[in-house]
PyMOL Python script that loads the backbone (N, CA, C, O; Angstrom):
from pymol import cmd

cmd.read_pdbstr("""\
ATOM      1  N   UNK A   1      10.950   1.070  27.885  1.00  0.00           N
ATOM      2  CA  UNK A   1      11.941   0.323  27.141  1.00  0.00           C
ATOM      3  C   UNK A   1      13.095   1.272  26.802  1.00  0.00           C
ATOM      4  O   UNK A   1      12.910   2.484  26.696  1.00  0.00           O
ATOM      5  N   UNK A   2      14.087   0.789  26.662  1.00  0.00           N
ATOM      6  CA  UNK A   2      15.460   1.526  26.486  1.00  0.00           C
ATOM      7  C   UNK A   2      15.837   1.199  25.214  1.00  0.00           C
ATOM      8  O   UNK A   2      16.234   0.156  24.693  1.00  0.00           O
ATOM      9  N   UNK A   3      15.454   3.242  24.498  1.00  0.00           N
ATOM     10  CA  UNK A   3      15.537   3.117  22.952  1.00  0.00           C
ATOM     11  C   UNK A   3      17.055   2.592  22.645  1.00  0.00           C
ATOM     12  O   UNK A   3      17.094   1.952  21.594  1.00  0.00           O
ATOM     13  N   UNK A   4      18.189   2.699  23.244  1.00  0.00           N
ATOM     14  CA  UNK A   4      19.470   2.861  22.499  1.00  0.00           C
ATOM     15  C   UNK A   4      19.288   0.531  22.518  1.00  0.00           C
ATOM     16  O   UNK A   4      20.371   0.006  22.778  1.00  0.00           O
ATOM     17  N   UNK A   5      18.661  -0.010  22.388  1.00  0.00           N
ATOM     18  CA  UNK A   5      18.514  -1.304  22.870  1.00  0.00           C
ATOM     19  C   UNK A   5      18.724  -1.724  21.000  1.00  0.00           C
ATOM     20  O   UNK A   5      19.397  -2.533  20.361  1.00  0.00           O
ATOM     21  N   UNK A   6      17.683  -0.606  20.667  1.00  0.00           N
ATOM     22  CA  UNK A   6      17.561  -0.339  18.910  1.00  0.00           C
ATOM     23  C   UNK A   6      18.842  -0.019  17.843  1.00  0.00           C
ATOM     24  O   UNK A   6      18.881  -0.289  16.643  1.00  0.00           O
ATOM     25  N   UNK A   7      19.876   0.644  18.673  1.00  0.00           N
ATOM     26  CA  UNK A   7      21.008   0.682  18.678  1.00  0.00           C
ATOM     27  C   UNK A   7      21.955  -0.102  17.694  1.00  0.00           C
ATOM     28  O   UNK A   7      22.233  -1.240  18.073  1.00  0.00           O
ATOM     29  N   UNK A   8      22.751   0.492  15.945  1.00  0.00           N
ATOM     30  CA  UNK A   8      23.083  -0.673  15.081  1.00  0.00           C
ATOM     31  C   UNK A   8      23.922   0.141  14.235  1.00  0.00           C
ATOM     32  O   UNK A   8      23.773   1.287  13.812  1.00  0.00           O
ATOM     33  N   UNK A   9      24.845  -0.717  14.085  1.00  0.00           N
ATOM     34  CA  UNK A   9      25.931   0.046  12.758  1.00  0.00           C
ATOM     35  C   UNK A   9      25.039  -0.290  11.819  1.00  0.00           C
ATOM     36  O   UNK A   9      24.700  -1.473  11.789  1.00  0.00           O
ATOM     37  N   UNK A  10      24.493   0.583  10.907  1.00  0.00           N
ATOM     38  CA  UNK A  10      24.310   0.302   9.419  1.00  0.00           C
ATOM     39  C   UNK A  10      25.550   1.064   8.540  1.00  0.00           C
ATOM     40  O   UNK A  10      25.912   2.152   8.988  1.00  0.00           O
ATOM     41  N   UNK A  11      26.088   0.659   7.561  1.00  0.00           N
ATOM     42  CA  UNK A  11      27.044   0.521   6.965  1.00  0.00           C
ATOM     43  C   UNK A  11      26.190   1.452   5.968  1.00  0.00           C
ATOM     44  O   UNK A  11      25.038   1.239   5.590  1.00  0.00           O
ATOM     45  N   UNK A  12      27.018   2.529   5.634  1.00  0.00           N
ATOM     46  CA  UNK A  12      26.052   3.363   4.290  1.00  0.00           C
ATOM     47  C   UNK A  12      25.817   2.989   2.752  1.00  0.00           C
ATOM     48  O   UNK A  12      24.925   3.213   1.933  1.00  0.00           O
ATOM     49  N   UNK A  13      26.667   2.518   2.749  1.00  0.00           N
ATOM     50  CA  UNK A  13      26.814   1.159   1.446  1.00  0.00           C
ATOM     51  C   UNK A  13      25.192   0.527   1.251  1.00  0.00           C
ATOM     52  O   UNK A  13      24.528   0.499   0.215  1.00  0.00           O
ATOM     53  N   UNK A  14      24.857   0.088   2.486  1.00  0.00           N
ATOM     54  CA  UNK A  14      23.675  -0.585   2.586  1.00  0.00           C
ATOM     55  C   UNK A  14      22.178   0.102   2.519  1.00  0.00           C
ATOM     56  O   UNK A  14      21.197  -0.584   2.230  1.00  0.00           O
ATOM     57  N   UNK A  15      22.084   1.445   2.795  1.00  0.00           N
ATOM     58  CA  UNK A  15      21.433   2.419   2.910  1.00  0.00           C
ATOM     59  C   UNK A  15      20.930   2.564   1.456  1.00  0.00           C
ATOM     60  O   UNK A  15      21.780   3.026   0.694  1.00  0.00           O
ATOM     61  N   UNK A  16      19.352   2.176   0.733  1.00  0.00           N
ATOM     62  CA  UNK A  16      19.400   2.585  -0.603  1.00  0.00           C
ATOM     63  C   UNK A  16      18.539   4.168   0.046  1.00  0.00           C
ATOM     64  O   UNK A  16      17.869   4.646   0.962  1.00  0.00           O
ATOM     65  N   UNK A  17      19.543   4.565  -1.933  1.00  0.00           N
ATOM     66  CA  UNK A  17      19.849   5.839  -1.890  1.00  0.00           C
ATOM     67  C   UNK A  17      18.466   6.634  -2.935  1.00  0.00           C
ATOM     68  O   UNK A  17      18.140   7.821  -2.940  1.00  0.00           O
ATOM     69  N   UNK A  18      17.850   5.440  -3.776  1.00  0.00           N
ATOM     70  CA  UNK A  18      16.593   6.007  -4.476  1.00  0.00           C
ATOM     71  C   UNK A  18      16.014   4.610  -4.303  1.00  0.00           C
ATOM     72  O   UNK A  18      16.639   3.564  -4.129  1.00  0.00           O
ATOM     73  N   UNK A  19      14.150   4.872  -4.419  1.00  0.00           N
ATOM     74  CA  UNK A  19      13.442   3.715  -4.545  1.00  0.00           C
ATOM     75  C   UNK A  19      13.678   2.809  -5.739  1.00  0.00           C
ATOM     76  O   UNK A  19      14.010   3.306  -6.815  1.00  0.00           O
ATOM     77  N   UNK A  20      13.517   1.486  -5.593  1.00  0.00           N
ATOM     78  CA  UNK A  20      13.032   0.477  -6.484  1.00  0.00           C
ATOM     79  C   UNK A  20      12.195   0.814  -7.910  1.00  0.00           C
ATOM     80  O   UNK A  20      11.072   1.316  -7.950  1.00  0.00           O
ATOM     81  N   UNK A  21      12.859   0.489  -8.854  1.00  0.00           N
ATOM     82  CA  UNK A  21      12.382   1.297 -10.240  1.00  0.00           C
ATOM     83  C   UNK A  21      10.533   0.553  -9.857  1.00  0.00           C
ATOM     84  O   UNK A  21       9.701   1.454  -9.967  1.00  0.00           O
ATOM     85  N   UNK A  22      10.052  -0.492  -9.562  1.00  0.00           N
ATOM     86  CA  UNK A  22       9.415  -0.965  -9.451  1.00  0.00           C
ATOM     87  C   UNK A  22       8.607  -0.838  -8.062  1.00  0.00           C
ATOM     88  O   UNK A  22       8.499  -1.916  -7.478  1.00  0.00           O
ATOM     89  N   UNK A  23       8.192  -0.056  -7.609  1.00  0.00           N
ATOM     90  CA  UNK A  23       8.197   0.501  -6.100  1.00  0.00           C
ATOM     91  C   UNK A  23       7.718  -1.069  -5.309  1.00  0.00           C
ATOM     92  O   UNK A  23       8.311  -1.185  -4.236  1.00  0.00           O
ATOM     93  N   UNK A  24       6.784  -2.268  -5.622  1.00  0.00           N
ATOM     94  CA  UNK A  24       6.347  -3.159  -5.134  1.00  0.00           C
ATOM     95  C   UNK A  24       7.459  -4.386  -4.975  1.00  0.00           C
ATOM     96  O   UNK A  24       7.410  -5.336  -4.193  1.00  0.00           O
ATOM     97  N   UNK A  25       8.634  -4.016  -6.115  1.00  0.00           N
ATOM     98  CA  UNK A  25       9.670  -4.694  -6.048  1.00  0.00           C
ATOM     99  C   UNK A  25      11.015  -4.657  -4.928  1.00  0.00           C
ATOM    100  O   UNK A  25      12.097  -5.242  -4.872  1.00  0.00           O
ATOM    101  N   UNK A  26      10.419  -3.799  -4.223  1.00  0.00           N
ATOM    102  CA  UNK A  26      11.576  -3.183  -2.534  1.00  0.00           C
ATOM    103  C   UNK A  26      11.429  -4.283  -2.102  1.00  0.00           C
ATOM    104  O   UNK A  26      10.385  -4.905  -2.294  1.00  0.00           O
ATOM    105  N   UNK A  27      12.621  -4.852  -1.305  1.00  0.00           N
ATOM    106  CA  UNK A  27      12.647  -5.904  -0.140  1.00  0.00           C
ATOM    107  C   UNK A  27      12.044  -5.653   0.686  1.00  0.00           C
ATOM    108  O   UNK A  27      11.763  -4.569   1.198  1.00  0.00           O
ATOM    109  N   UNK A  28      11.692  -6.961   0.978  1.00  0.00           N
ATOM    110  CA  UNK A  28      10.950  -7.041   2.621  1.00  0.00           C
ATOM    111  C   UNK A  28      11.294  -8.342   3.336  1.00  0.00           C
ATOM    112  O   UNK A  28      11.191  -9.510   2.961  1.00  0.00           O
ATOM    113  N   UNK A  29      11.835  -7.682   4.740  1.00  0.00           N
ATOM    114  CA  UNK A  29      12.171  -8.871   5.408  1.00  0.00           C
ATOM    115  C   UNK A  29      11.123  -9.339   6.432  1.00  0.00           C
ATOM    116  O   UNK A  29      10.421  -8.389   6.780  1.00  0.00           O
ATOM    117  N   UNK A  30      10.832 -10.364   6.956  1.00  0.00           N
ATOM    118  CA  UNK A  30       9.587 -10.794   7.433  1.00  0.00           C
ATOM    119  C   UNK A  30       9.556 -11.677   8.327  1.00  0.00           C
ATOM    120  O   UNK A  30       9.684 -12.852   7.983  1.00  0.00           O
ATOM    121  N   UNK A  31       9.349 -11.281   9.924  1.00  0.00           N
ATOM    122  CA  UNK A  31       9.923 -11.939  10.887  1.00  0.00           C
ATOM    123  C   UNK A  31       9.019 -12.989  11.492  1.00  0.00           C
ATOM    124  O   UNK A  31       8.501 -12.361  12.415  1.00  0.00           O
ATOM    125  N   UNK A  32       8.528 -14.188  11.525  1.00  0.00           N
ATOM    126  CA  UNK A  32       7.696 -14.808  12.386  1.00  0.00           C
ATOM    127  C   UNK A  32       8.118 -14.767  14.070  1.00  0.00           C
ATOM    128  O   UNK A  32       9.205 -15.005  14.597  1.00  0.00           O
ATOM    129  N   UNK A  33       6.958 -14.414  14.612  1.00  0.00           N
ATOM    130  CA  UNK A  33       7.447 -13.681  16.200  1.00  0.00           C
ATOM    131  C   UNK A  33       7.312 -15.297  17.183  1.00  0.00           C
ATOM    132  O   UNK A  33       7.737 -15.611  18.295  1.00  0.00           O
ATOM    133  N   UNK A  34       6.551 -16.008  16.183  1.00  0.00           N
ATOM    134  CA  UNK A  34       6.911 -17.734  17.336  1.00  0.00           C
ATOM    135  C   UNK A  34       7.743 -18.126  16.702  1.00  0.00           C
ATOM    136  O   UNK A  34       8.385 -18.615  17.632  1.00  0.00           O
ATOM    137  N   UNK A  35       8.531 -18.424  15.542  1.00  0.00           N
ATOM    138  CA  UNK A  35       8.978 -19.284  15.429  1.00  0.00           C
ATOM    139  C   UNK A  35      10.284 -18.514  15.520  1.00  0.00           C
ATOM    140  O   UNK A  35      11.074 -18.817  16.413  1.00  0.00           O
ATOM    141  N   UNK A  36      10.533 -17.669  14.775  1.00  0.00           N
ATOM    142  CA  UNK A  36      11.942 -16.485  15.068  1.00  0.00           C
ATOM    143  C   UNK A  36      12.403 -16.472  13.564  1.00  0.00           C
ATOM    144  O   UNK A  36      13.357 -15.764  13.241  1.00  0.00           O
ATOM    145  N   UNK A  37      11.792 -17.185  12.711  1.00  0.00           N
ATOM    146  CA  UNK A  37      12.150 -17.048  11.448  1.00  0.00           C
ATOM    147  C   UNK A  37      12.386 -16.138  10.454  1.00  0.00           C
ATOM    148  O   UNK A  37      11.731 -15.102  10.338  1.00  0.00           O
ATOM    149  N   UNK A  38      13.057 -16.380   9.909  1.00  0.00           N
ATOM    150  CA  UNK A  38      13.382 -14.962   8.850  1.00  0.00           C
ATOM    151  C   UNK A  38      13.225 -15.281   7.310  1.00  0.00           C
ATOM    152  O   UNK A  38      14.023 -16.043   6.764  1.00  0.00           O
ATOM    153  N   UNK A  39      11.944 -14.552   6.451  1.00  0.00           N
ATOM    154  CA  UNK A  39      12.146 -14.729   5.590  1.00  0.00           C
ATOM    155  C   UNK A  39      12.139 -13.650   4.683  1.00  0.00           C
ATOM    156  O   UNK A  39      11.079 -13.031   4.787  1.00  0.00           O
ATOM    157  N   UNK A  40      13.002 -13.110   3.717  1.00  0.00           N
ATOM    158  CA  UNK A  40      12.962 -12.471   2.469  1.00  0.00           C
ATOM    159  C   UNK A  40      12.355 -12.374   1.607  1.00  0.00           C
ATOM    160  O   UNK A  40      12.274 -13.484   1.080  1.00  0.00           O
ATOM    161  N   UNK A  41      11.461 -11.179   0.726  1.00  0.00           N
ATOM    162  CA  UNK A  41      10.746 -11.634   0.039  1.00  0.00           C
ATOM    163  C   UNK A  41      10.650 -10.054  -0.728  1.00  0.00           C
ATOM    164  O   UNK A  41      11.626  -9.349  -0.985  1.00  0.00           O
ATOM    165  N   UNK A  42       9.025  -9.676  -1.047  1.00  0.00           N
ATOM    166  CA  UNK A  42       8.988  -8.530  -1.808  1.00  0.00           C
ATOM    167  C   UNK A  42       7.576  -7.826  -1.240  1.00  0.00           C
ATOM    168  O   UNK A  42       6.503  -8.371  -0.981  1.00  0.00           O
ATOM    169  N   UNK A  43       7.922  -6.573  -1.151  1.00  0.00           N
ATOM    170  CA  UNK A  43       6.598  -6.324  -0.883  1.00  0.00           C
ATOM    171  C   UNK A  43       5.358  -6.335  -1.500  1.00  0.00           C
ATOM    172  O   UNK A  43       4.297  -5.956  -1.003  1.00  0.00           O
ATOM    173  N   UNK A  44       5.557  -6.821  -2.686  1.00  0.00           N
ATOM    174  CA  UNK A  44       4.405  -7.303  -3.535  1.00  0.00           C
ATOM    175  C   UNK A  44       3.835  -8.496  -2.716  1.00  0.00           C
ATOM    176  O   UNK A  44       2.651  -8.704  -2.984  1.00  0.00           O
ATOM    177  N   UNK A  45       4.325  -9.266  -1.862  1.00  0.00           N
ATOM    178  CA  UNK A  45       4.171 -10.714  -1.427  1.00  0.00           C
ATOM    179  C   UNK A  45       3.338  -9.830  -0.160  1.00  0.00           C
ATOM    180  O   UNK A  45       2.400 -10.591   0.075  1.00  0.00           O
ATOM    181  N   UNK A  46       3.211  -8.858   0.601  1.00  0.00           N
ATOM    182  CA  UNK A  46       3.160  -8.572   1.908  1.00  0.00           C
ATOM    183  C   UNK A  46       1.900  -9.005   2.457  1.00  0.00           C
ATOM    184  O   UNK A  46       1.726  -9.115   3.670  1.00  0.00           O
ATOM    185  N   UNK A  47       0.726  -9.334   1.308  1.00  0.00           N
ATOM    186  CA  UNK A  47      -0.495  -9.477   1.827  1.00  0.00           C
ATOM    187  C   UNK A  47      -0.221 -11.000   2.056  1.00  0.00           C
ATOM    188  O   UNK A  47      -1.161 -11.372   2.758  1.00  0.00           O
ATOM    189  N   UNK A  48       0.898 -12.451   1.725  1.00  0.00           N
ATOM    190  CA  UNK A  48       0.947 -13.666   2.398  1.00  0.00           C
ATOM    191  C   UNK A  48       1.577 -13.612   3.810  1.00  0.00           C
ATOM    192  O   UNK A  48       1.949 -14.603   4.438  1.00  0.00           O
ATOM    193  N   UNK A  49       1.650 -12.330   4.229  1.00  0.00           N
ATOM    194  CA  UNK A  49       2.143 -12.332   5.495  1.00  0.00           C
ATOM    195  C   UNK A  49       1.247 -11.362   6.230  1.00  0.00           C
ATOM    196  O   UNK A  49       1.715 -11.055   7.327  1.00  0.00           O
ATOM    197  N   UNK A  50       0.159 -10.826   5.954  1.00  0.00           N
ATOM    198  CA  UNK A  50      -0.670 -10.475   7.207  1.00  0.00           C
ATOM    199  C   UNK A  50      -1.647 -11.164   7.366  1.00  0.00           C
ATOM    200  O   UNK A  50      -1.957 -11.905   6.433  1.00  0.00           O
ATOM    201  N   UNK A  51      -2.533 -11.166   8.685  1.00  0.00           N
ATOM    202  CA  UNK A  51      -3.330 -11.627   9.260  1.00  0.00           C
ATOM    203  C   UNK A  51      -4.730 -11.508   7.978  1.00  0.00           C
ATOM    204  O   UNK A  51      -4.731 -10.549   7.207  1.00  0.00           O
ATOM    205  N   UNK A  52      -5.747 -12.496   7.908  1.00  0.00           N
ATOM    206  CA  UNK A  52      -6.970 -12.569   6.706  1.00  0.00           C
ATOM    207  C   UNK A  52      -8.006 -11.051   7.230  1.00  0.00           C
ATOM    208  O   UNK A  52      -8.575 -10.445   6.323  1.00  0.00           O
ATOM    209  N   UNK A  53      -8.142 -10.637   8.428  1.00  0.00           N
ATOM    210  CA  UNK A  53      -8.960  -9.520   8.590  1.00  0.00           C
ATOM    211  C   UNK A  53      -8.088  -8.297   8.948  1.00  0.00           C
ATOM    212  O   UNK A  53      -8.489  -7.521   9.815  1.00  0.00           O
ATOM    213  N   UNK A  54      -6.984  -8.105   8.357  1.00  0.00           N
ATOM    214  CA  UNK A  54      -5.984  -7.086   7.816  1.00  0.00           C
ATOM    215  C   UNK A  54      -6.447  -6.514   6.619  1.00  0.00           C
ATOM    216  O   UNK A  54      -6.708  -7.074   5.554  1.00  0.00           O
ATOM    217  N   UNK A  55      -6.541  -4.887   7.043  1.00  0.00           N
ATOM    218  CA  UNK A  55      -6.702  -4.104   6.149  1.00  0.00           C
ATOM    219  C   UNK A  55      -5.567  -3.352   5.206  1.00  0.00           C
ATOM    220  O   UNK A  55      -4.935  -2.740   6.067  1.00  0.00           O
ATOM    221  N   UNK A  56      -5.078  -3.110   4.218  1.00  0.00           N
ATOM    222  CA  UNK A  56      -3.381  -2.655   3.991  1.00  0.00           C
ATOM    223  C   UNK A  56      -4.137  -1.251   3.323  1.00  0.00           C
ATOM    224  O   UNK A  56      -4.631  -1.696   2.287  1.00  0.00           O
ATOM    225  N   UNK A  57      -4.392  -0.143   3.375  1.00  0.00           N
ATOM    226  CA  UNK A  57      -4.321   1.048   2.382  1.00  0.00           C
ATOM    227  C   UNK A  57      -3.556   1.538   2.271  1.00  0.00           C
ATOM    228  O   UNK A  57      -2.666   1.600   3.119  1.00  0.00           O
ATOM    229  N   UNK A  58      -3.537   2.332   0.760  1.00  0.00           N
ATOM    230  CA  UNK A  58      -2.824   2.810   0.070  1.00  0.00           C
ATOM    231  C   UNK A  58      -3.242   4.464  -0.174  1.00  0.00           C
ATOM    232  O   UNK A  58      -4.458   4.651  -0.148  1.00  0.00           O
ATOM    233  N   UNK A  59      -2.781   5.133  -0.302  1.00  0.00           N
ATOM    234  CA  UNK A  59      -2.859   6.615  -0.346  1.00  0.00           C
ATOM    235  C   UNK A  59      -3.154   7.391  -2.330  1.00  0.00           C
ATOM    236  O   UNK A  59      -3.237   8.606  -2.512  1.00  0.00           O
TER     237      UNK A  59
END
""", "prot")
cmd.dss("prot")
cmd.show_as("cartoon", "prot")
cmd.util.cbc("prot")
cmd.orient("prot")
């Protein structure tokens, strides 16, 4: 695959510069790969978006 495909102006404006006072409170964007959908949310939410025999650890 042809990395430069990945290739994107990000605008530095957009770039956060320290974490989320709330670290579970960071955005998360969340792509459904059939339907193409896009939804917004939090990563507190991340476990309504993986699979039921998904494991998530934490360090």
């Amino acid at each position: 695959m042809d990395s430069s495909l990945f290739d994107y102006h990000l605008p530095t404006a957009r770039i956060a510069q320290e974490p989320a006072a709330q670290r579970d409170a960071s955005r998360l964007m969340v792509v459904d790969r059939k339907t193409r959908q896009i939804t917004h949310t939090t990563f507190a939410q991340i476990g309504d978006h993986l699979p039921a025999n998904c494991a998530l650890l934490s360090q």
